[in-house]
C-alpha positions as a printed Julia matrix, in Angstrom:
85×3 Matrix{Float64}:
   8.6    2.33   31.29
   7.72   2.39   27.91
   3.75   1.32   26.92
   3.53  -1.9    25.41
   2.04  -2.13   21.76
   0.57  -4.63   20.19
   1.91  -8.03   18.43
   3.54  -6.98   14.91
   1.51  -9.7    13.49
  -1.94  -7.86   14.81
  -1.11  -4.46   13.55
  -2.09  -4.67   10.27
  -5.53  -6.43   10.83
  -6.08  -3.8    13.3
  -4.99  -1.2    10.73
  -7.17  -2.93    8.3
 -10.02  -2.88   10.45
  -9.64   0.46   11.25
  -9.62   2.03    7.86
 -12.34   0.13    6.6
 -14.28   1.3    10.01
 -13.77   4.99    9.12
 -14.03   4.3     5.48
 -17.87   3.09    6.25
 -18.64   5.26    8.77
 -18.01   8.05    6.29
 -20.11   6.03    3.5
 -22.8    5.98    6.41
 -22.55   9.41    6.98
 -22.66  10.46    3.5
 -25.71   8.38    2.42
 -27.81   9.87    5.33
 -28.58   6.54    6.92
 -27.54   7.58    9.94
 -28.05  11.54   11.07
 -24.56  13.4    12.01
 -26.2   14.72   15.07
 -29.79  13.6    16.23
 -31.43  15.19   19.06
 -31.65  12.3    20.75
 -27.93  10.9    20.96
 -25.95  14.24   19.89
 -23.13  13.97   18.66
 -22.18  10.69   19.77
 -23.12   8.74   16.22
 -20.65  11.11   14.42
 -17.81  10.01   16.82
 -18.19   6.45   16.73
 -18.08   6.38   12.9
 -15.88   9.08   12.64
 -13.75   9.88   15.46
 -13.22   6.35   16.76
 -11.3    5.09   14.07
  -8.29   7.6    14.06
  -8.33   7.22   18.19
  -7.49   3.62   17.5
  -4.75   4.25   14.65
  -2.51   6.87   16.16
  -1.6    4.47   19.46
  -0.82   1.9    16.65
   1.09   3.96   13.9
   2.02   6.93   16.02
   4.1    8.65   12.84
   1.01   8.13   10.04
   0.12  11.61   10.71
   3.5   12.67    9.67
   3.82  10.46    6.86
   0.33  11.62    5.31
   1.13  15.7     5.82
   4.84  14.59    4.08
   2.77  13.0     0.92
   0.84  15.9     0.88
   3.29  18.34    0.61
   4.94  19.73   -2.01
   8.04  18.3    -2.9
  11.34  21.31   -3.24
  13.6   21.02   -6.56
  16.22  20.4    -6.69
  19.23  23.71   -6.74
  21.01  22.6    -9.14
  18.1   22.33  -11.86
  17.45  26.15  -10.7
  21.11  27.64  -11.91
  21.27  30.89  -13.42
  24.33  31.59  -16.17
């Protein structure tokens, strides 16, 4: 049985929502506002703005991963540019 996924006309607020989740817990991060890992709560601040974000993604867009390593990646020429005479 295969898992059900959300409506196609959710996805992209929940993609939306998602991004702009880990995009400002990063910001929050980076400014200091809120500690990475306090005594108190451990590491459990760092996950909710950090980790959270990408748990909720990957069930929705399973191949973004792959999609972001192929953009990253170097493209190969082509051979036939690369001929010796």
């Amino acid at each position: 049985m295969r898992p059900q996924s959300a409506p196609t006309q959710y996805q992209p607020r929940l993609l939306g929502a998602a991004v702009l989740w880990l995009l400002g817990g990063s910001a929050l991060l980076l400014t200091t506002l809120v500690p990475m890992h306090p005594e108190l709560l451990g590491w459990t601040p760092a996950f909710g703005l950090i980790g959270a974000p990408p748990v909720i993604l990957l069930p929705l867009e399973p191949t973004l991963p792959r999609q972001v390593f192929a953009l990253c990646q170097p493209r190969r020429r082509a051979l036939c540019s690369v001929v010796w005479h």
